[in-house]
N, C-alpha and C positions, 0 to 999 in steps of 0.2 A: 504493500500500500504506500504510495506516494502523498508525504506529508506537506504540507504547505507549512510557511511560519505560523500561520495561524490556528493552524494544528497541534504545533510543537507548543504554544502558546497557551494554547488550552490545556493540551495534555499535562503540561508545568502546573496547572491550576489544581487538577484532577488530581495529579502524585503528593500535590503539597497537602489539598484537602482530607483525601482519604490516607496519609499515614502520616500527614501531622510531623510533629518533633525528630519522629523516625528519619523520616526523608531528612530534615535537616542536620541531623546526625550522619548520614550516609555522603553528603554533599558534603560535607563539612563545614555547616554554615551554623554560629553562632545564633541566629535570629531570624524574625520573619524576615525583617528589610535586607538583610544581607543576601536572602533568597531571592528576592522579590529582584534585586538591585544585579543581582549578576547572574541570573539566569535571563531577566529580561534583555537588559544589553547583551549576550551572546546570542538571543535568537534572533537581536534588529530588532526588538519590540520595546515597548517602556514598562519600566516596572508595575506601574499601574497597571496595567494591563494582566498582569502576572497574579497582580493580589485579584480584579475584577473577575478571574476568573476561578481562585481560590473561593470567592466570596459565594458566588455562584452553585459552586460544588457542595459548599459545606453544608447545608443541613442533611445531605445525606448520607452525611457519615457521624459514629461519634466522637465529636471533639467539644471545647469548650466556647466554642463560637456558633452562634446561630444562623450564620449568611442570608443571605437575600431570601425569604420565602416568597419564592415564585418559581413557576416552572420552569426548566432548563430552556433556552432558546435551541432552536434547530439542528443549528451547529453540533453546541455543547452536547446534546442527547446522541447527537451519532458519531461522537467521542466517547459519549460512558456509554454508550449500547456495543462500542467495538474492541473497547480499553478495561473496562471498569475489573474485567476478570482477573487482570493478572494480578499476579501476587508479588509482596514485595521485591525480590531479588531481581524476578525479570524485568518489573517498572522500574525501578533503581537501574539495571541496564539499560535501557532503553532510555533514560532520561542522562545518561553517561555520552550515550552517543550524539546526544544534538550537542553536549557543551566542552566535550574533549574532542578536541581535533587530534585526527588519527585513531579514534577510539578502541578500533578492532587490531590494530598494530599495536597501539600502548597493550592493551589487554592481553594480548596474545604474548609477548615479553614479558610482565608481570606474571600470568602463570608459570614462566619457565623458569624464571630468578627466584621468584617468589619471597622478592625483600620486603623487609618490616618496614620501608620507608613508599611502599607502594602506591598507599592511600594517601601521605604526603605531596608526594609529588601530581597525585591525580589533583588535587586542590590547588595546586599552583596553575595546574594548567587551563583548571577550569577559570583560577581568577584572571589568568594571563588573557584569554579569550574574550573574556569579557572586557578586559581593558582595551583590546583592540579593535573591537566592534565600536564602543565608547569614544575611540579617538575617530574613525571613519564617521560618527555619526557626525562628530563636533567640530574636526578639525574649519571645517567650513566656515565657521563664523569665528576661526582666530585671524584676528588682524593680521599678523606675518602672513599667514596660508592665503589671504584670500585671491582667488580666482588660480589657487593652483590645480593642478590636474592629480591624482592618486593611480600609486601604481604598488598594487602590494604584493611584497618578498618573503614572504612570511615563510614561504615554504624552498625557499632556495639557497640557504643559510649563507647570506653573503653580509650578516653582520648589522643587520636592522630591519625593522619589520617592514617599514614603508619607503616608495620616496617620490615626493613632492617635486614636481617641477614646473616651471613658467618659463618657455621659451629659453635659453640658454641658463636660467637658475635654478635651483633645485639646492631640497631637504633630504639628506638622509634621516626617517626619525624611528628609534628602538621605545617602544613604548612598554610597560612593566607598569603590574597592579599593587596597590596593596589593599588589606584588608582595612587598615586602620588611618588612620591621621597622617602617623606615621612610621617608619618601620624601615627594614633593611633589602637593597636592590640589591641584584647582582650581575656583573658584565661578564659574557666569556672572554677567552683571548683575543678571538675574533673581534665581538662587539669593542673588546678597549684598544685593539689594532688601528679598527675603521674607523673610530672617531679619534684617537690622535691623528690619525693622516686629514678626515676631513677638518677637523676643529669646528669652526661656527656652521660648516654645513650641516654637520652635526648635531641633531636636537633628540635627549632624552625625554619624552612625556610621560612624563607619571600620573593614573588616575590613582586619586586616594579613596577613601572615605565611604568603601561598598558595605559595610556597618550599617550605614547612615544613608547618606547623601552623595554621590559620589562628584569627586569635583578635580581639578586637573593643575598638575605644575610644571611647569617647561623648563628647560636646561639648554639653551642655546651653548657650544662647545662645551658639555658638562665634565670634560676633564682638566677645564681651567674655568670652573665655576666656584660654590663654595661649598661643594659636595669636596667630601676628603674620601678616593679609592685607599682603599688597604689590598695589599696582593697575600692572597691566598694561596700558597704553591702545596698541590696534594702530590706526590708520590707515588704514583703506581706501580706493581707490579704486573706484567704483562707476559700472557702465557700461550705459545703459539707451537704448532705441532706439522711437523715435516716427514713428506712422507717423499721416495724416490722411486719416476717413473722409468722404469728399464723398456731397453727396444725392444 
């Protein structure tokens, strides 16, 4: 079945309604708004829209909210008459794959490691996604960007997620969430390679504040800004195995 955002949108409404705190446990979301706030920006939708649909679902489940008593609209009914059966794990799947990108590749390497740091990392990438839907929604109405054109890198690891251009100028910008106010980013080698070389073309945007309210702060050359990098050198051991092909 082919989902539409609106779909995805609802169904968001539906998982949140019917298991409640569970589902934001499973997300690893502190709160309603943190759910509302970064699920909605990763499916291109608005939060509001995410709780309008919670609000919707809820009296027919039990939780301590009473929602809209009125009957489900059209939509929404042929959402819970095709959705409503699954049981937590597979909803919890299924609400995995609209907000982690690469969902079935992450998934499929997590089963074979099967690190204690698994769930961690899924919450990063879900806040990460959300921060990036966030900046494509918004970059439009920042004064630098305006009337630039969007071209996103997101998947070609060359060192930032987006880049911005206007006729021979251009943004490289690596954009990063956080859950809170404030909190700690981190740049690969790559990411602090490409912006020592670009410098000011160079823009780190940081969306904060998915708790709450989510709101954004820019770094124009942010390795001569008044962020302080620390270099973190990890060590690895590296295990590789040779085998010889005879004529």
């Amino acid at each position: 079945m082919d989902l539409t955002k609106t779909d995805k949108t609802t169904l968001a409404g539906l998982y949140i309604a019917k298991f409640d705190k569970q589902a934001l446990e499973a997300l690893g979301f502190s709160g309603m708004w943190q759910a509302f706030n970064v699920i909605g920006y990763s499916l291109g939708s608005s939060p509001a829209s995410i709780k309008n649909y919670r609000d919707e679902f809820d009296r027919l489940f039990p939780n301590p909210r009473k929602g809209w008593q009125r009957e489900l609209k059209t939509r929404s009914k042929k959402i819970f008459d095709n959705f409503n059966y699954l049981d937590f794990v597979p909803f919890t799947d299924l609400m995995k794959s609209f907000l982690i990108p690469n969902y079935e590749e992450e998934k499929s390497v997590a089963a074979l490691i099967n690190s204690d740091n698994n769930e961690s990392v899924a919450k990063r990438l879900i806040t990460g996604k959300a921060a990036e839907e966030y900046f494509k929604i918004t970059y439009p109405s920042i004064v630098e960007f305006k009337n630039y054109d969007l071209k996103d890198t997101t998947n070609l690891a060359c060192g930032f997620d987006f880049k911005l251009f206007l006729d021979t100028d251009f943004y490289c910008v690596e954009v990063k969430g956080l859950n809170a106010n404030k909190g700690n980013i981190m740049f690969t080698e790559k990411e602090f390679f490409v912006a020592s070389k670009l410098q000011r073309q160079y823009c780190l945007f940081v969306v904060k504040n998915f708790v709450e309210k989510p709101y954004h702060q820019i770094f124009f050359d942010p390795l001569n800004s008044d962020l302080s990098f620390q270099k973190n050198e990890i060590i690895v051991t590296q295990i590789n195995y040779s085998a010889l092909i005879k004529v």
